[in-house]
PyMOL Python script that loads the backbone (N, CA, C, O; Angstrom):
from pymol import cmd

cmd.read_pdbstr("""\
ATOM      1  N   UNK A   1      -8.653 -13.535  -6.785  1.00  0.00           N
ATOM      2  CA  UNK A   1      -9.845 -13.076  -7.439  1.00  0.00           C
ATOM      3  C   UNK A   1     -10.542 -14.213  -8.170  1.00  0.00           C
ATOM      4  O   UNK A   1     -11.755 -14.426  -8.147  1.00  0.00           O
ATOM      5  N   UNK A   2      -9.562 -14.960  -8.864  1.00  0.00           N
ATOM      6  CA  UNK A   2     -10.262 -16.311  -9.954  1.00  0.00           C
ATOM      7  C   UNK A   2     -11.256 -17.063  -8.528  1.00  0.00           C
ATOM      8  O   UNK A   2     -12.409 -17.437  -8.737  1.00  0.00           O
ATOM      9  N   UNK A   3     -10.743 -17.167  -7.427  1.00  0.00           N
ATOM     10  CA  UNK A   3     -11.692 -17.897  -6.365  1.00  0.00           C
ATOM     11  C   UNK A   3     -12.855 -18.012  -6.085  1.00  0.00           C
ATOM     12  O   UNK A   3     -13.683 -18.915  -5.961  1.00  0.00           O
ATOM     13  N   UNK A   4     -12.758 -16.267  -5.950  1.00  0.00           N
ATOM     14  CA  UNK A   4     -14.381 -15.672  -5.835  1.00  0.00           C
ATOM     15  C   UNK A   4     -15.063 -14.882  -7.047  1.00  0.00           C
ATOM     16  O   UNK A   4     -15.635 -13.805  -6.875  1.00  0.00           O
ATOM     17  N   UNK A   5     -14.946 -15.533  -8.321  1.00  0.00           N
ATOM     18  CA  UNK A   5     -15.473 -15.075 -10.038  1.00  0.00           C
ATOM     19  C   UNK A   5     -15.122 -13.604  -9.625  1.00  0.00           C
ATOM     20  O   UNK A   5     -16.277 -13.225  -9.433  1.00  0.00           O
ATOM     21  N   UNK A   6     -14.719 -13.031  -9.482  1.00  0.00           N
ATOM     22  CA  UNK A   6     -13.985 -11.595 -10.168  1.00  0.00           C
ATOM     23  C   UNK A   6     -13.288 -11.126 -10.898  1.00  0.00           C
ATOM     24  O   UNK A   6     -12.062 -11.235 -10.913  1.00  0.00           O
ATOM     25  N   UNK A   7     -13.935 -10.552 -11.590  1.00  0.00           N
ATOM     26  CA  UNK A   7     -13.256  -9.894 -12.799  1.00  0.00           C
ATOM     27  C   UNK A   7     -13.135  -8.443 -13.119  1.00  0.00           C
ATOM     28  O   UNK A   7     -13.994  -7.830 -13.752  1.00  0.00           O
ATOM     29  N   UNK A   8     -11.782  -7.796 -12.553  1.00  0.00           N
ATOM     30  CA  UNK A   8     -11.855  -6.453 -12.431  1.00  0.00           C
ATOM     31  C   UNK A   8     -11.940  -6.053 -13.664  1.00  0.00           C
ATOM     32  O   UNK A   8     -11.516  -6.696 -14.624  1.00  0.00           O
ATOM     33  N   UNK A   9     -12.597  -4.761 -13.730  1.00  0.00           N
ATOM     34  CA  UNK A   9     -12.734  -3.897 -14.949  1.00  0.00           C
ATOM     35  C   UNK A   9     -10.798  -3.182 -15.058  1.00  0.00           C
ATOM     36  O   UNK A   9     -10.325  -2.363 -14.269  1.00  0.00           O
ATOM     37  N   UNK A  10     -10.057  -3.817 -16.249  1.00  0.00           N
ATOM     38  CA  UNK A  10      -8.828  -2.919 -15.941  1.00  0.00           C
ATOM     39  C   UNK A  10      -9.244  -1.454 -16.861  1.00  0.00           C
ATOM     40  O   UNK A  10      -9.814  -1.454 -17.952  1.00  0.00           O
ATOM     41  N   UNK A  11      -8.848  -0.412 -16.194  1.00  0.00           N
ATOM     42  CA  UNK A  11      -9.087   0.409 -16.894  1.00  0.00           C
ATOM     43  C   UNK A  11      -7.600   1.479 -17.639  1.00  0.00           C
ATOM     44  O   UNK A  11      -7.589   2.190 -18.644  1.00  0.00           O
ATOM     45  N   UNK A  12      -6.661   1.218 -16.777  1.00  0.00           N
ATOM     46  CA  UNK A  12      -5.158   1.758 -17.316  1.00  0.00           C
ATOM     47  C   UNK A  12      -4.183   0.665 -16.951  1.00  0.00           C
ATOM     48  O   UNK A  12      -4.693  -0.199 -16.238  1.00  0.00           O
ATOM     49  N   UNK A  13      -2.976   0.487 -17.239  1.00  0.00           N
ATOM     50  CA  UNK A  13      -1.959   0.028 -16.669  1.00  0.00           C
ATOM     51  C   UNK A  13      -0.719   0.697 -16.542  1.00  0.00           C
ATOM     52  O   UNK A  13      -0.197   1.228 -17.522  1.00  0.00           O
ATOM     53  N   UNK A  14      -0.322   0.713 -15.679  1.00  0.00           N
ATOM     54  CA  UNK A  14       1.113   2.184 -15.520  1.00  0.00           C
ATOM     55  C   UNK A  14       2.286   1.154 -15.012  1.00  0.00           C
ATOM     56  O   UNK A  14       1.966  -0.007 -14.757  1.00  0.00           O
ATOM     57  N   UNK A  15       3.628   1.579 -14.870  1.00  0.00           N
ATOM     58  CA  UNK A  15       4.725   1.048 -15.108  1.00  0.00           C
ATOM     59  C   UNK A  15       5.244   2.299 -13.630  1.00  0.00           C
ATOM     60  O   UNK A  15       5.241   3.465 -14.026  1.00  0.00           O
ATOM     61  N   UNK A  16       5.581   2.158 -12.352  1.00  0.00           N
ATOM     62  CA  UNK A  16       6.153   2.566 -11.525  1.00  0.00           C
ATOM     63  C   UNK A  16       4.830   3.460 -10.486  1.00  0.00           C
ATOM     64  O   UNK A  16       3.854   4.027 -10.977  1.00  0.00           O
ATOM     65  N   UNK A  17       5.109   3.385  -9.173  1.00  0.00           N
ATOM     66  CA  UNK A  17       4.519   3.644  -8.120  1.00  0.00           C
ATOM     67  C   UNK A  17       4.117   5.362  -8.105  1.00  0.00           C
ATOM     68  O   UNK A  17       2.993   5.755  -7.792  1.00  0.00           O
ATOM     69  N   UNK A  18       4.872   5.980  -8.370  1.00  0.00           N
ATOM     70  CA  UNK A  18       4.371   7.280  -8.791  1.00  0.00           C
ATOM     71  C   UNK A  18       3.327   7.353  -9.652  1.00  0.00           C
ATOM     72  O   UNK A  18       2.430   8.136  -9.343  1.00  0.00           O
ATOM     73  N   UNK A  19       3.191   6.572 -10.918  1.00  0.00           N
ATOM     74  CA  UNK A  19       2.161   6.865 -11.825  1.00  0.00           C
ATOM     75  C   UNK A  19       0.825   6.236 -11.074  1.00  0.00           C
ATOM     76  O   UNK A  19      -0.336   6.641 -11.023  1.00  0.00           O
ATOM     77  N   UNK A  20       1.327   5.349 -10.644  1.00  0.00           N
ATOM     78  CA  UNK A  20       0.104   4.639 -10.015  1.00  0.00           C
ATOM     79  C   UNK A  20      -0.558   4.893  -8.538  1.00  0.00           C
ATOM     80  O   UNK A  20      -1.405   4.134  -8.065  1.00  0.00           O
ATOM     81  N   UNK A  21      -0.005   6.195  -7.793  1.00  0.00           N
ATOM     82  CA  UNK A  21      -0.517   6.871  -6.954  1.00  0.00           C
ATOM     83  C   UNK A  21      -1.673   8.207  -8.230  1.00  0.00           C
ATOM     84  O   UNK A  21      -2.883   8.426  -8.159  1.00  0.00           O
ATOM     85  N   UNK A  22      -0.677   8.780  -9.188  1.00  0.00           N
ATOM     86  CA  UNK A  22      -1.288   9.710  -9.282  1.00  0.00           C
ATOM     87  C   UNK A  22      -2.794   8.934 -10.377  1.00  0.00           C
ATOM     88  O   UNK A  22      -3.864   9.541 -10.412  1.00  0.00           O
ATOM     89  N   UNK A  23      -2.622   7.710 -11.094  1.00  0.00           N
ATOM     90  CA  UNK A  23      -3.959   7.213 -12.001  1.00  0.00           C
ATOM     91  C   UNK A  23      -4.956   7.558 -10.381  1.00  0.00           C
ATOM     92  O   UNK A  23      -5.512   8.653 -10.472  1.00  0.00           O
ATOM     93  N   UNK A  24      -5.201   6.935  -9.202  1.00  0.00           N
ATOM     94  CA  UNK A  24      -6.059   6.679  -8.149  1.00  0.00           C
ATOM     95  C   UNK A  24      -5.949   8.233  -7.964  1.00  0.00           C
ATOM     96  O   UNK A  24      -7.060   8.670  -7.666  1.00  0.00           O
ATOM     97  N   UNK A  25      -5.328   8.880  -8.010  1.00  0.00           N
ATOM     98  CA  UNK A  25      -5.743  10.504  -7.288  1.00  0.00           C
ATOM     99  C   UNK A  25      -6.984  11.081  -8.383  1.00  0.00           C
ATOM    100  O   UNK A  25      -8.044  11.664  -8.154  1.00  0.00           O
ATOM    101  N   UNK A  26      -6.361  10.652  -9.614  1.00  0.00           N
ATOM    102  CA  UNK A  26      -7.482  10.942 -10.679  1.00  0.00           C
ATOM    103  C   UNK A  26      -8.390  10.638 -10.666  1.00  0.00           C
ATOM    104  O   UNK A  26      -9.198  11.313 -11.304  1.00  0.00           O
ATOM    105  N   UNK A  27      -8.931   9.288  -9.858  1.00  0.00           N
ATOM    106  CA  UNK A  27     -10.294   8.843  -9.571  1.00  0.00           C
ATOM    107  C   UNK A  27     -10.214   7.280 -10.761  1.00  0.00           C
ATOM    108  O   UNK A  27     -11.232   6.873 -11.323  1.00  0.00           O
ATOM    109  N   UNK A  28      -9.239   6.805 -10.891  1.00  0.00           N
ATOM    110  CA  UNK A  28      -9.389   5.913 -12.046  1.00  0.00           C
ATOM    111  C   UNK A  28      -9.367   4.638 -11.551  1.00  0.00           C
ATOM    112  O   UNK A  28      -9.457   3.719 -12.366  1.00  0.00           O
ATOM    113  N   UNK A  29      -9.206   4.238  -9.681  1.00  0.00           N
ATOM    114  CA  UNK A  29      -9.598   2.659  -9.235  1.00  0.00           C
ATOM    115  C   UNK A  29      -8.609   3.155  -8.186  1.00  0.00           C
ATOM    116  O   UNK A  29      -8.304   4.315  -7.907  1.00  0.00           O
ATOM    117  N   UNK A  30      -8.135   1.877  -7.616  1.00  0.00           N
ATOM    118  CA  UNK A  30      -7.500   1.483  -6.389  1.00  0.00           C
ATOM    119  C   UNK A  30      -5.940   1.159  -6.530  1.00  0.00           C
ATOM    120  O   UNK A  30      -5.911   0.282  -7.393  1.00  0.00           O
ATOM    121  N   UNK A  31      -4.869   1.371  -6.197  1.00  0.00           N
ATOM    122  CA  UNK A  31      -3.990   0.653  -6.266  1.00  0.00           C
ATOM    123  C   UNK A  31      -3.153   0.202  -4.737  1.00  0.00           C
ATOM    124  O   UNK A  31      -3.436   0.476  -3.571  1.00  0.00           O
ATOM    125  N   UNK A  32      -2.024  -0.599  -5.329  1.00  0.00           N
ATOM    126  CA  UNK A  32      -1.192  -0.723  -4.043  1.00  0.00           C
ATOM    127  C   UNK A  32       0.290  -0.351  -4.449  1.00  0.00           C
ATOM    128  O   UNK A  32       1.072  -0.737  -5.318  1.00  0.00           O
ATOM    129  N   UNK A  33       0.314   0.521  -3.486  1.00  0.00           N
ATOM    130  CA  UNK A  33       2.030   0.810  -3.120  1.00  0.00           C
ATOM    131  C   UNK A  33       2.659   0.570  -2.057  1.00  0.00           C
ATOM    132  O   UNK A  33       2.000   0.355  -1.040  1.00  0.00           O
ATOM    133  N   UNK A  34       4.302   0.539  -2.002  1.00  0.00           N
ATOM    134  CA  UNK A  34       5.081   0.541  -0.637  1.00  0.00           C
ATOM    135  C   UNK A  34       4.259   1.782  -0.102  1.00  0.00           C
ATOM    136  O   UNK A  34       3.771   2.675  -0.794  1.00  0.00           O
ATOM    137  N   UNK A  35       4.182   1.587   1.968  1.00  0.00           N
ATOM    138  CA  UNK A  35       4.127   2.766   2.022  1.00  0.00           C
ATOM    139  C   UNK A  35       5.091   3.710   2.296  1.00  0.00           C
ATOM    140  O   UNK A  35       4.600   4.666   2.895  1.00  0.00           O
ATOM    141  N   UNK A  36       7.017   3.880   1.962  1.00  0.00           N
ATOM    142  CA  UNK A  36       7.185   4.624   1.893  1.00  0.00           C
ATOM    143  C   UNK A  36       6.973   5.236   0.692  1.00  0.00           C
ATOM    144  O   UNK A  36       7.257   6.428   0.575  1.00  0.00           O
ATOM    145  N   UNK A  37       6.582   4.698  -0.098  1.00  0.00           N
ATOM    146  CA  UNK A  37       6.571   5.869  -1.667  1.00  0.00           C
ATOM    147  C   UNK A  37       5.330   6.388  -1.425  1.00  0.00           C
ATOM    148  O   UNK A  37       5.188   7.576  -1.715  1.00  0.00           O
ATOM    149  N   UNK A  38       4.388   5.798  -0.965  1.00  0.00           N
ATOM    150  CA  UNK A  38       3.175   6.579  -0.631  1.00  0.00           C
ATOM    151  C   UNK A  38       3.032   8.224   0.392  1.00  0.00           C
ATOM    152  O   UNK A  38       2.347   9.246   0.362  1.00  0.00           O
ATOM    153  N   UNK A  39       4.341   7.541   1.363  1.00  0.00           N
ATOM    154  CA  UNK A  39       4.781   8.946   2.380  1.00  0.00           C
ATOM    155  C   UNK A  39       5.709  10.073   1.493  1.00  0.00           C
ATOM    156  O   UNK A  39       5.867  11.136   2.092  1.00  0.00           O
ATOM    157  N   UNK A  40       6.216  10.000   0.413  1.00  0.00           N
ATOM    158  CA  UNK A  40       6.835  10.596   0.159  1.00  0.00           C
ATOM    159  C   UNK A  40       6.320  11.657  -1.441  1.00  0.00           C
ATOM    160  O   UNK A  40       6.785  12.683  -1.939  1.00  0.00           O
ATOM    161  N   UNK A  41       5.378  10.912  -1.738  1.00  0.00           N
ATOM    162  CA  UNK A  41       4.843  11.343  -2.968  1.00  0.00           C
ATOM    163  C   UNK A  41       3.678  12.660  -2.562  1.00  0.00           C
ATOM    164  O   UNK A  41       2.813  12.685  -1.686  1.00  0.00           O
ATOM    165  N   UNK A  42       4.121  13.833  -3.727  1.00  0.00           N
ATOM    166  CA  UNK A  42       3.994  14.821  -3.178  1.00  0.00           C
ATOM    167  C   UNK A  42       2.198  14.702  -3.389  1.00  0.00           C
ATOM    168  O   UNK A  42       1.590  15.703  -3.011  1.00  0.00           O
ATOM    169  N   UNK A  43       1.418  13.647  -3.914  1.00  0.00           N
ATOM    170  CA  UNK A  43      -0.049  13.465  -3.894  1.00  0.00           C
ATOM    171  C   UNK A  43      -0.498  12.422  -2.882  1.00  0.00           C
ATOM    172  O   UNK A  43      -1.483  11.685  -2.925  1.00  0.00           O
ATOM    173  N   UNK A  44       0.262  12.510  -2.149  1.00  0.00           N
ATOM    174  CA  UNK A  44      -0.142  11.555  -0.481  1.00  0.00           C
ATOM    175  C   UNK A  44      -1.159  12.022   0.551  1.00  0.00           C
ATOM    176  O   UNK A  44      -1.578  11.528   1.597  1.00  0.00           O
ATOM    177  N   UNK A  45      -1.493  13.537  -0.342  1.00  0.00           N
ATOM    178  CA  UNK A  45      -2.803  13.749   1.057  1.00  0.00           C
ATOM    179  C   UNK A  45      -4.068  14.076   0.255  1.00  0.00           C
ATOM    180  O   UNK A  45      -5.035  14.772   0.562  1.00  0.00           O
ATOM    181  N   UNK A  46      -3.688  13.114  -1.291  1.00  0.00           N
ATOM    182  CA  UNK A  46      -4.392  13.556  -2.291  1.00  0.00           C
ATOM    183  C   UNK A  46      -5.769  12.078  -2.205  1.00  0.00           C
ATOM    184  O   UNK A  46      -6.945  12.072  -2.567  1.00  0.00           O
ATOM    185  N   UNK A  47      -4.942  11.051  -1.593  1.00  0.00           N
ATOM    186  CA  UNK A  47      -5.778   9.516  -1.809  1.00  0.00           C
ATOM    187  C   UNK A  47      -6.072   9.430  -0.329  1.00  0.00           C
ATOM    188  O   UNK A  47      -5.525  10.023   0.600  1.00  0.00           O
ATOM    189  N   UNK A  48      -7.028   8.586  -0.324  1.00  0.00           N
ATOM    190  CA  UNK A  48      -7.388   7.944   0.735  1.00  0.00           C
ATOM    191  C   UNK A  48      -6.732   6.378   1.209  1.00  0.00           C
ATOM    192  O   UNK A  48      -6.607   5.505   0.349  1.00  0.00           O
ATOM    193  N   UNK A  49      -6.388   6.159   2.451  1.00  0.00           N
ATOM    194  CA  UNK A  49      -5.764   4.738   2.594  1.00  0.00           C
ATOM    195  C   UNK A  49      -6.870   4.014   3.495  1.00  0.00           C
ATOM    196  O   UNK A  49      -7.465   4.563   4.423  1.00  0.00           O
ATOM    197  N   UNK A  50      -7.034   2.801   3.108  1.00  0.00           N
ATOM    198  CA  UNK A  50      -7.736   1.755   3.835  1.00  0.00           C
ATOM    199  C   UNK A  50      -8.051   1.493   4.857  1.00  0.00           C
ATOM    200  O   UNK A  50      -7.000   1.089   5.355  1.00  0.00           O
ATOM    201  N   UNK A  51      -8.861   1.419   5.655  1.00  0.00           N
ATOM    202  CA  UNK A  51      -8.422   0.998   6.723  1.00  0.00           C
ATOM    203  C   UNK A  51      -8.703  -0.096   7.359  1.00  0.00           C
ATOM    204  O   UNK A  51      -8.725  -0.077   8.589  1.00  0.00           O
ATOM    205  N   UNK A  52      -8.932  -1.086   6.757  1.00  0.00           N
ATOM    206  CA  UNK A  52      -9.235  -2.603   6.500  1.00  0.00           C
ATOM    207  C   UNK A  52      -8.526  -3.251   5.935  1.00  0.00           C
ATOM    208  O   UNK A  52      -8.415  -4.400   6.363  1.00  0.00           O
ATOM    209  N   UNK A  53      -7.743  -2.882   4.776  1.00  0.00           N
ATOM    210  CA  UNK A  53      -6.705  -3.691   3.615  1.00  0.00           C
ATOM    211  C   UNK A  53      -5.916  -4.866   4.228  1.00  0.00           C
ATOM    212  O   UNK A  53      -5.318  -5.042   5.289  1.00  0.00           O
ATOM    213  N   UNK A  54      -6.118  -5.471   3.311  1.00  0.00           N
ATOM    214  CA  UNK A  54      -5.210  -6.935   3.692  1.00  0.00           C
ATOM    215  C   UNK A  54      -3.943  -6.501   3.959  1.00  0.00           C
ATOM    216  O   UNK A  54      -3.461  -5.750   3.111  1.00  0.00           O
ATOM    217  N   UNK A  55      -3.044  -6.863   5.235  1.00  0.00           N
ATOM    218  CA  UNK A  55      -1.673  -7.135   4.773  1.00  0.00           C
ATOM    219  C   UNK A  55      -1.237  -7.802   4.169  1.00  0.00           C
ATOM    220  O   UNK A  55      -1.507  -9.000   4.254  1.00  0.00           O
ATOM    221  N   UNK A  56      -0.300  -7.277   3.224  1.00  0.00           N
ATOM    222  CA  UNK A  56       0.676  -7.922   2.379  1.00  0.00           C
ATOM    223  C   UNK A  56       1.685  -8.474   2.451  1.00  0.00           C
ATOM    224  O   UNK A  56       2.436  -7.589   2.862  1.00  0.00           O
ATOM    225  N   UNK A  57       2.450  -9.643   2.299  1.00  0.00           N
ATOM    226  CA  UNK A  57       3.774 -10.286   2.315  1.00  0.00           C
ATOM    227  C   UNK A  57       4.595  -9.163   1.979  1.00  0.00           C
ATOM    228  O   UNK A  57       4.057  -8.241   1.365  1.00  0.00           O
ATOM    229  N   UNK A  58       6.040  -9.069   2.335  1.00  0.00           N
ATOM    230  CA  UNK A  58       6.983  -7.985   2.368  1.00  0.00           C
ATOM    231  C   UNK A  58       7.538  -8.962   0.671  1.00  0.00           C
ATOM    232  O   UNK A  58       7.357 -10.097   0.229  1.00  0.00           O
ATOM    233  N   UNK A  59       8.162  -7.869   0.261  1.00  0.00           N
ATOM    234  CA  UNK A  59       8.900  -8.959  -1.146  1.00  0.00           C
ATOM    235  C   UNK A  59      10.214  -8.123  -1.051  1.00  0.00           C
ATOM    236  O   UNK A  59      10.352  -7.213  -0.233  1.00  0.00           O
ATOM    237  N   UNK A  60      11.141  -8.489  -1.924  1.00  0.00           N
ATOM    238  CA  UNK A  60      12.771  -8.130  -2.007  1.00  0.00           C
ATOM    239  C   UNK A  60      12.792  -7.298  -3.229  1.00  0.00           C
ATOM    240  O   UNK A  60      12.199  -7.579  -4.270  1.00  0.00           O
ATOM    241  N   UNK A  61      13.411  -6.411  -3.051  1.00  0.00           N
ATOM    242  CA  UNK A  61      13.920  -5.670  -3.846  1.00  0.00           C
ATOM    243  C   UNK A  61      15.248  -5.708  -3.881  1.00  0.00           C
ATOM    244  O   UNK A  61      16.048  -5.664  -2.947  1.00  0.00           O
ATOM    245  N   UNK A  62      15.516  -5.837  -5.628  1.00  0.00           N
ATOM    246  CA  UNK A  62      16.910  -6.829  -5.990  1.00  0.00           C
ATOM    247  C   UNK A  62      17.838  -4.546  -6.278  1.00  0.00           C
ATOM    248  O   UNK A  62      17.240  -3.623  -6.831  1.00  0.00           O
ATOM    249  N   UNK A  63      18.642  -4.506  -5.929  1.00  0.00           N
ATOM    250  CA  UNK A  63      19.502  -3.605  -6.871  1.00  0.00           C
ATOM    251  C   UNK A  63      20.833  -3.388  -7.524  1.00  0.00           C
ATOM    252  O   UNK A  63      21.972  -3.572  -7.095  1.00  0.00           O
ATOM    253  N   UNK A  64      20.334  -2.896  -8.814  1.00  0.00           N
ATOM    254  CA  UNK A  64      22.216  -3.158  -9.721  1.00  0.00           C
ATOM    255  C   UNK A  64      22.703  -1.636  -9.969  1.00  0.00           C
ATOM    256  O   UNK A  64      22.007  -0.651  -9.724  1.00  0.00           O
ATOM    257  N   UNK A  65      23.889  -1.611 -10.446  1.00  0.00           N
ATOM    258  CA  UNK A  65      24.314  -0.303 -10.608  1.00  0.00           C
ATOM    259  C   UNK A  65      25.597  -0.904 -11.108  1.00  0.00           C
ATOM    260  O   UNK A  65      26.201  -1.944 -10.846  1.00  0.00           O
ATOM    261  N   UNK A  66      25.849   0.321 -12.089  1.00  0.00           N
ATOM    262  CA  UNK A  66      27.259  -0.106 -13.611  1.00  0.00           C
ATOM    263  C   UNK A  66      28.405  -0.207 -12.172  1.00  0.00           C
ATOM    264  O   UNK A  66      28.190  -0.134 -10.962  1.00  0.00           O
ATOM    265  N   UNK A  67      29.616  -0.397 -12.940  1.00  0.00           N
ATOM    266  CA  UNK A  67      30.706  -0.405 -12.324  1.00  0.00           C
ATOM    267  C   UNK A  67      31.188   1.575 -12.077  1.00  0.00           C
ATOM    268  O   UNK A  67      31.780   2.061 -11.113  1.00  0.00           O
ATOM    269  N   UNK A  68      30.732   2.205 -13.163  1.00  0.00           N
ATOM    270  CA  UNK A  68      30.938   3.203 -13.038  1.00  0.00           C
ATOM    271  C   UNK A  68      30.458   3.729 -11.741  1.00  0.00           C
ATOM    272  O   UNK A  68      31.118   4.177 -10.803  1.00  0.00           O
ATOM    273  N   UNK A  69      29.130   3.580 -11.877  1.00  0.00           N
ATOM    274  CA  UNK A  69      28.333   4.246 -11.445  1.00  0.00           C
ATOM    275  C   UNK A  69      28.780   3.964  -9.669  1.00  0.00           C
ATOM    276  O   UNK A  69      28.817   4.907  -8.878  1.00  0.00           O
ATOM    277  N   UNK A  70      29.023   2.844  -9.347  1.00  0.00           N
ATOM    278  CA  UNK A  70      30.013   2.324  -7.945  1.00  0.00           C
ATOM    279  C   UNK A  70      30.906   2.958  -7.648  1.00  0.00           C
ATOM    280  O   UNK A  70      31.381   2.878  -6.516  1.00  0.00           O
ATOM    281  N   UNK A  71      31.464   3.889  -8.714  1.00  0.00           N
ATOM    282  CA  UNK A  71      32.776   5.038  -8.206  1.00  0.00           C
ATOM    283  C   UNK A  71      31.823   5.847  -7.595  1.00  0.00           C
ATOM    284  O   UNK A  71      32.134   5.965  -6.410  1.00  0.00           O
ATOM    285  N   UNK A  72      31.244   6.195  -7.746  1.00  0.00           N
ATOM    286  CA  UNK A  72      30.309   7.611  -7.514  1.00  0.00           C
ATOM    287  C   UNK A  72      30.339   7.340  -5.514  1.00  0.00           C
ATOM    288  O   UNK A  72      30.095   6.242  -5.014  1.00  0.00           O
ATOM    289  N   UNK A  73      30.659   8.509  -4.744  1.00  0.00           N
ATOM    290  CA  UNK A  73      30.504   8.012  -3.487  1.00  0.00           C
ATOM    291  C   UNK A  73      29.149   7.686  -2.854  1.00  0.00           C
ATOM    292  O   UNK A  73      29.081   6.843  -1.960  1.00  0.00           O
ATOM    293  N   UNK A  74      28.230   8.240  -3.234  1.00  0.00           N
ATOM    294  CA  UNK A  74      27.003   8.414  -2.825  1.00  0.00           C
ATOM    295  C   UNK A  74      26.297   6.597  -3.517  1.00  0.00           C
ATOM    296  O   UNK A  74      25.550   5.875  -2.856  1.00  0.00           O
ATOM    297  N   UNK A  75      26.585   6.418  -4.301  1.00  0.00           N
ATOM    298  CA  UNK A  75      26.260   5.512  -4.813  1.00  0.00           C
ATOM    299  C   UNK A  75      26.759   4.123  -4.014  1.00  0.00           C
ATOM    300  O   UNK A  75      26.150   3.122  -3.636  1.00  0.00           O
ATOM    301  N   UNK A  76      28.027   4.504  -3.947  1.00  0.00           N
ATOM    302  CA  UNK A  76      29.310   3.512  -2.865  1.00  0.00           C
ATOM    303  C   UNK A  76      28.707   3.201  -1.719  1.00  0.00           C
ATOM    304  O   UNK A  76      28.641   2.057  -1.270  1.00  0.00           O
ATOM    305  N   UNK A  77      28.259   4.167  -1.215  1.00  0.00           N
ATOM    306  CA  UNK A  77      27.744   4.015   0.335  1.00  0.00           C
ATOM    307  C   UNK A  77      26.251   3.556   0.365  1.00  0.00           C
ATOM    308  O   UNK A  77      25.995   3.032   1.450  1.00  0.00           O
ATOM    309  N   UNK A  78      25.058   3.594  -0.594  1.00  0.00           N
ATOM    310  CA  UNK A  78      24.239   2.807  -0.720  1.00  0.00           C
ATOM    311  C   UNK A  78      24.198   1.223  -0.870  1.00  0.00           C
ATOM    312  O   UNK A  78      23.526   0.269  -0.477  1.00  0.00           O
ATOM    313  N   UNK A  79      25.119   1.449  -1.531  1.00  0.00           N
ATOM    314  CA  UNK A  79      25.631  -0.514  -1.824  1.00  0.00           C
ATOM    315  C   UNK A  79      25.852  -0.940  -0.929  1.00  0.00           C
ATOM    316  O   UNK A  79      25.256  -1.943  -0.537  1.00  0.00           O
ATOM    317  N   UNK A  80      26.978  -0.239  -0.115  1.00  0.00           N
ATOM    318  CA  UNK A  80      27.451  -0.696   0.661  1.00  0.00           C
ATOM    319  C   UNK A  80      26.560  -1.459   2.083  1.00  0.00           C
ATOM    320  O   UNK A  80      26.660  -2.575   2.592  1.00  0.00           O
ATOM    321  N   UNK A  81      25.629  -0.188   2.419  1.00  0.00           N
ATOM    322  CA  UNK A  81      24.993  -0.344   3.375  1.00  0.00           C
ATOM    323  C   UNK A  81      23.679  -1.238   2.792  1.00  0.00           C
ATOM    324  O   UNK A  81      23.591  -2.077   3.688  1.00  0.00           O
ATOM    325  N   UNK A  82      22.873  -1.479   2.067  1.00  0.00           N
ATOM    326  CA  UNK A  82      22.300  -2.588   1.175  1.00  0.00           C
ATOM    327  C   UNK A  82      23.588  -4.314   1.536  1.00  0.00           C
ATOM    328  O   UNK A  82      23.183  -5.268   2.201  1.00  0.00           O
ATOM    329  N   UNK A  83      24.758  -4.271   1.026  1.00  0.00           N
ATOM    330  CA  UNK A  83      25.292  -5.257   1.532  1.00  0.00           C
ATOM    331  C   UNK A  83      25.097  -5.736   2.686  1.00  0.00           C
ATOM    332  O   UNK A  83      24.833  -6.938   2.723  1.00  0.00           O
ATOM    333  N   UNK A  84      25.153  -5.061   3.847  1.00  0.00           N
ATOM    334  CA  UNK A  84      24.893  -5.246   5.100  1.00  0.00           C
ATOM    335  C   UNK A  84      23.916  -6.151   5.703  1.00  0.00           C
ATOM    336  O   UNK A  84      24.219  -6.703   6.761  1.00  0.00           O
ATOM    337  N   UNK A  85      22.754  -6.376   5.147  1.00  0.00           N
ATOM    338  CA  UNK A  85      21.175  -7.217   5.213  1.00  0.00           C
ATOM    339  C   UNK A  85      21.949  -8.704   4.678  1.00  0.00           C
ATOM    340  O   UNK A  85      21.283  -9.728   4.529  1.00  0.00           O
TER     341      UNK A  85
END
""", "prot")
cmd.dss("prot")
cmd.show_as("cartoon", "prot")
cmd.util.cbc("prot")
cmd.orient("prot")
């Protein structure tokens, strides 16, 4: 944006992909999400998607979980299969 003098008007800032599907359903600007959270969020036939938008570089998503929480089987078998990559 600094490239081409733009300077977005910010008008909210939200903290996780859910909030920031539903600020744009409200009519409050544009955002970007993964699109599976976009397929899965129950206001997905609420926004409109692009159909021009830049692609985006893929990025990593890091994940931790207690030692406890690693007993848990369901939890076990996420790690596990996450290890795998």
């Amino acid at each position: 944006m600094k490239k081409n003098t733009v300077t977005p008007d910010i008008t909210s800032e939200v903290s996780g992909n859910e909030a920031l599907i539903a600020m744009v359903r409200l009519g409050c600007g544009i955002g970007i999400v993964p699109q599976l959270v976009l397929e899965k969020s129950p206001f997905c036939d609420d926004v409109k998607i692009l159909k021009n938008a830049p692609v985006l570089d893929p990025y990593e998503v890091g994940l931790c979980a207690t030692k406890r929480g690693l007993a848990r089987p369901a939890v076990r078998a996420f790690w596990d299969l996450a290890a795998r990559k």
